[in-house]
Biotite code that builds the C-alpha atoms (Angstrom):
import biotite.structure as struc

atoms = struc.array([
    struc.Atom([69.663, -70.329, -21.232], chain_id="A", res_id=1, res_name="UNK", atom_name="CA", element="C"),
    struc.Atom([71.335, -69.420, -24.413], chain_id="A", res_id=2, res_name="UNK", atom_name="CA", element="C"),
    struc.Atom([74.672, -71.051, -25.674], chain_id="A", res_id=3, res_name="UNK", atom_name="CA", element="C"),
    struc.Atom([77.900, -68.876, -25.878], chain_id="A", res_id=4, res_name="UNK", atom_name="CA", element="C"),
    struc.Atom([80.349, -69.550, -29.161], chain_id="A", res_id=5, res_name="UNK", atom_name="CA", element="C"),
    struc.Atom([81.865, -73.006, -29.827], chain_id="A", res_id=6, res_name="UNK", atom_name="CA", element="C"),
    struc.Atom([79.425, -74.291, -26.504], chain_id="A", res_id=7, res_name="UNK", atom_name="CA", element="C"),
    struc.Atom([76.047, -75.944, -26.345], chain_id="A", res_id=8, res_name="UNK", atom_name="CA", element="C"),
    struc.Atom([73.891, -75.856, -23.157], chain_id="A", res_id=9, res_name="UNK", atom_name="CA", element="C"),
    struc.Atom([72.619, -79.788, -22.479], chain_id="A", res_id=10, res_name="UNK", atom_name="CA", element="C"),
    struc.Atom([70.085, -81.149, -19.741], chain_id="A", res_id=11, res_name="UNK", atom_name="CA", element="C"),
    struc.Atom([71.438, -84.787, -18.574], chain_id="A", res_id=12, res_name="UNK", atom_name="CA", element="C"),
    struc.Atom([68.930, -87.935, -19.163], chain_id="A", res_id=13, res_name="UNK", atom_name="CA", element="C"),
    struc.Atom([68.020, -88.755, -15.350], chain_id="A", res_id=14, res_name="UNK", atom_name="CA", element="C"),
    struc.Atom([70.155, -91.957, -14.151], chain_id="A", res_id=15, res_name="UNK", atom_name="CA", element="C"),
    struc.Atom([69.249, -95.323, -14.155], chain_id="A", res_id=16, res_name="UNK", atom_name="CA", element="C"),
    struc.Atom([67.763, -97.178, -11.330], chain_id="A", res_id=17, res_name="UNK", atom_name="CA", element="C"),
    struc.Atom([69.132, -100.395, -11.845], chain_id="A", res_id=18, res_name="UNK", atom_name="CA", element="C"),
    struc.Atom([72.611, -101.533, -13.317], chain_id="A", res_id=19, res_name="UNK", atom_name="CA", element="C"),
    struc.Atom([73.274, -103.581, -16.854], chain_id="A", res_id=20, res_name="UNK", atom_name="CA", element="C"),
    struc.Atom([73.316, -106.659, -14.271], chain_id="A", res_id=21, res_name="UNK", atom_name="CA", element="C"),
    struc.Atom([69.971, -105.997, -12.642], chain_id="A", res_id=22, res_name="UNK", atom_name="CA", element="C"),
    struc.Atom([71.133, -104.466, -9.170], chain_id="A", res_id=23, res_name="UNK", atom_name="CA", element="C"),
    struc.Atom([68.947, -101.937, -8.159], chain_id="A", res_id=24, res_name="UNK", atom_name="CA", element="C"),
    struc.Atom([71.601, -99.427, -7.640], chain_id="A", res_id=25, res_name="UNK", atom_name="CA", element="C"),
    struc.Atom([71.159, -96.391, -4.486], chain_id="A", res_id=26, res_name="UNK", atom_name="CA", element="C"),
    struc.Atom([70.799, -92.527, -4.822], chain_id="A", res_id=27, res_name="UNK", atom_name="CA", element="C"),
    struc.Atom([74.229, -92.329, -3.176], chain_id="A", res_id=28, res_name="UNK", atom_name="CA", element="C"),
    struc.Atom([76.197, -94.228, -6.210], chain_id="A", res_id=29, res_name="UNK", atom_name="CA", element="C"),
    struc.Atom([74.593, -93.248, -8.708], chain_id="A", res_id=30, res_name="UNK", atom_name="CA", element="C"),
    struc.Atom([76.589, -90.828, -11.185], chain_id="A", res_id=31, res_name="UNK", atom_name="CA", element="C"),
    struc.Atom([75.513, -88.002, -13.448], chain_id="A", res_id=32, res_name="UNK", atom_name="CA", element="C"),
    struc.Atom([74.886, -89.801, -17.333], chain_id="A", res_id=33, res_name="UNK", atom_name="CA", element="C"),
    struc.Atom([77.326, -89.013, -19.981], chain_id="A", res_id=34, res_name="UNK", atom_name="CA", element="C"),
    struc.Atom([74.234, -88.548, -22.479], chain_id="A", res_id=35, res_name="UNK", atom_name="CA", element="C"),
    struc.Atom([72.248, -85.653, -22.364], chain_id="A", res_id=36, res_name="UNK", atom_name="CA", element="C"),
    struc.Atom([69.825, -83.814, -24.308], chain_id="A", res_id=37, res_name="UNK", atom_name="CA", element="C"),
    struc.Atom([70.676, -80.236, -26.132], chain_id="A", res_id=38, res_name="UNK", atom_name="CA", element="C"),
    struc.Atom([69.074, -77.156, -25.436], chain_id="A", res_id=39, res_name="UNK", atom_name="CA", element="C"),
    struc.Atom([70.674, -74.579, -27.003], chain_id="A", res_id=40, res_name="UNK", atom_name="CA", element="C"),
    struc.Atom([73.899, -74.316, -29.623], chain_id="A", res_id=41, res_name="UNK", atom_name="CA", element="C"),
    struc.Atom([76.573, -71.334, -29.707], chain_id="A", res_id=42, res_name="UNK", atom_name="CA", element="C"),
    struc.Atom([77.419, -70.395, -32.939], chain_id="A", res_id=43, res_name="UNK", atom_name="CA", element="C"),
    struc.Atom([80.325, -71.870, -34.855], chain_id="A", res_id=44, res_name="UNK", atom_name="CA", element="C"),
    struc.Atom([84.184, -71.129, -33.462], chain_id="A", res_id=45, res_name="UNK", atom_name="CA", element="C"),
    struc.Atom([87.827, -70.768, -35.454], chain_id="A", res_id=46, res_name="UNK", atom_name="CA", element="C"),
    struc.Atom([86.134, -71.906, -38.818], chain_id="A", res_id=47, res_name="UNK", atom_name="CA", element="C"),
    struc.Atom([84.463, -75.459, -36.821], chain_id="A", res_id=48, res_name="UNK", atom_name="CA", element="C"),
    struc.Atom([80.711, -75.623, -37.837], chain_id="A", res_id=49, res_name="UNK", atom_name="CA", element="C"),
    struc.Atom([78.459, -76.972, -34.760], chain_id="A", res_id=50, res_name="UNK", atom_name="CA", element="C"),
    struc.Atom([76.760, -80.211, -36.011], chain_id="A", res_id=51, res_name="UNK", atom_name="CA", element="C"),
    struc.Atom([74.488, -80.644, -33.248], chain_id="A", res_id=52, res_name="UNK", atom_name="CA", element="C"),
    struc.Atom([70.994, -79.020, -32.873], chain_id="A", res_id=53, res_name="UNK", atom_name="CA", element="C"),
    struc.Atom([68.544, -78.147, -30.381], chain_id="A", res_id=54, res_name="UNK", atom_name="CA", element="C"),
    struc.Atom([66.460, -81.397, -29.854], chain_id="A", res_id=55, res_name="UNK", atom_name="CA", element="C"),
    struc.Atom([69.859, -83.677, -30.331], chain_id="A", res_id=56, res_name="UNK", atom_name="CA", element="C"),
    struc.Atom([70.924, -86.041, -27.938], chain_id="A", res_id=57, res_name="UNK", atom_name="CA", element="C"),
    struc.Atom([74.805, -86.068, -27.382], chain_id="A", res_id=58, res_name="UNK", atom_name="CA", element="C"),
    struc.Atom([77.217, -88.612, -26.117], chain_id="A", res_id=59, res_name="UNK", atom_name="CA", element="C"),
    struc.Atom([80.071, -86.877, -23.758], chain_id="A", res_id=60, res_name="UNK", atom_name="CA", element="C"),
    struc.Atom([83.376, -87.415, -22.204], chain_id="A", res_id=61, res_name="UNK", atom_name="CA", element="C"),
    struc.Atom([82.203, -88.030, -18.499], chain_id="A", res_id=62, res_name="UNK", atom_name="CA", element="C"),
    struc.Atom([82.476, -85.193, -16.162], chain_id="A", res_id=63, res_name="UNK", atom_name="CA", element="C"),
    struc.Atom([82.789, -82.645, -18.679], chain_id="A", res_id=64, res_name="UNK", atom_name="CA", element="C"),
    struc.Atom([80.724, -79.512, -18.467], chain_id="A", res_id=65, res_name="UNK", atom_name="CA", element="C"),
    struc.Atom([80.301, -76.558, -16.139], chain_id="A", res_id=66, res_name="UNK", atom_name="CA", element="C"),
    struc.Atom([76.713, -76.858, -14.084], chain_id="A", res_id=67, res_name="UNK", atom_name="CA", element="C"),
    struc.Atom([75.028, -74.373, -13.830], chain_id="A", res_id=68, res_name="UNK", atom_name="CA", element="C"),
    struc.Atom([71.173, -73.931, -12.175], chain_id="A", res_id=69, res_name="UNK", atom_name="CA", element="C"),
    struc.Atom([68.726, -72.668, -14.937], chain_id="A", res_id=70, res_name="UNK", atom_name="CA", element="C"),
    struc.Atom([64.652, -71.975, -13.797], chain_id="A", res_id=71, res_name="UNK", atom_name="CA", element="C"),
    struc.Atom([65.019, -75.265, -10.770], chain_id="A", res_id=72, res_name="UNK", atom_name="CA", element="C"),
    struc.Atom([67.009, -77.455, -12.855], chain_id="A", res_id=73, res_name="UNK", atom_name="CA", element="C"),
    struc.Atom([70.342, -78.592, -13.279], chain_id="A", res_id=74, res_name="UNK", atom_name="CA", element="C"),
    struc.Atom([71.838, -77.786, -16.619], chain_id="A", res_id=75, res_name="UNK", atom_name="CA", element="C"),
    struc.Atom([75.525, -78.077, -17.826], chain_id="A", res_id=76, res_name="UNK", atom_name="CA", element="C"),
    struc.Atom([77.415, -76.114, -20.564], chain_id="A", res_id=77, res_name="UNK", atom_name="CA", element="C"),
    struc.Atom([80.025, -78.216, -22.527], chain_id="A", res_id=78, res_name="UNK", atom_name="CA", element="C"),
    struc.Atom([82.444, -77.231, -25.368], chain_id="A", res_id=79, res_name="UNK", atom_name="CA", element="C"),
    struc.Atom([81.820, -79.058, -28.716], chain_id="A", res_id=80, res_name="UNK", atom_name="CA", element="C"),
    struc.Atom([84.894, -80.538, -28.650], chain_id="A", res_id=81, res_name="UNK", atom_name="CA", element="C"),
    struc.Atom([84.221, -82.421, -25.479], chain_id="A", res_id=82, res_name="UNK", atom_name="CA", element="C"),
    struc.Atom([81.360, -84.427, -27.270], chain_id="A", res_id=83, res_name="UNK", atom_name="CA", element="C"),
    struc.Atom([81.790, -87.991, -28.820], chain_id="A", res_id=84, res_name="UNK", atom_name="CA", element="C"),
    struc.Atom([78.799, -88.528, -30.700], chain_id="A", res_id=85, res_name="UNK", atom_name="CA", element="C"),
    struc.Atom([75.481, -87.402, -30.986], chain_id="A", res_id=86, res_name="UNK", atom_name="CA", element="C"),
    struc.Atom([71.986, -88.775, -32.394], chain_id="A", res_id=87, res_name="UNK", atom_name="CA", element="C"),
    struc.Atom([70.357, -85.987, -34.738], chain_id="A", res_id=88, res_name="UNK", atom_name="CA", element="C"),
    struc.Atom([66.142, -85.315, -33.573], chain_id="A", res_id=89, res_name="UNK", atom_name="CA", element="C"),
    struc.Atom([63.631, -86.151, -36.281], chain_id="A", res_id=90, res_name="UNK", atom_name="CA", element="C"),
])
């Protein structure tokens, strides 16, 4: 799935199991991650470079992005604007 200007297309990390306290925590509370991995990168929009490559792993605002499903997985497009941080691949 390619990325459309001033969007990137991100697959989220799978949830955890357990909470920061140890709870095991079930299928029916757990939420979607706001850290996902980045697949592709739309090119740059009104004069705002895109920092993030393919291989990055971005930090979001939670909930953001439109799903979409992509070869039997869940995938979500997000705006570059609606990410907080990301870790650059080596």
């Amino acid at each position: 799935m390619k990325a459309h200007k001033g969007n990137i297309v991100v697959k989220p990390y799978p949830p955890d199991d357990t909470s920061e306290g140890g709870i095991v925590v079930p299928d029916s509370f757990k939420q979607r991650p706001s850290k996902a991995y980045v697949l592709s990168v739309g090119k740059e929009v009104n004069g705002r470079k895109m920092n993030f490559k393919e291989g990055d792993t971005v930090f979001h605002v939670k909930g953001a992005g439109t799903p979409e499903f992509h070869n039997g997985e869940m995938l979500y497009i997000l705006r570059d604007v609606d990410c907080l941080a990301f870790i650059k691949a080596n």
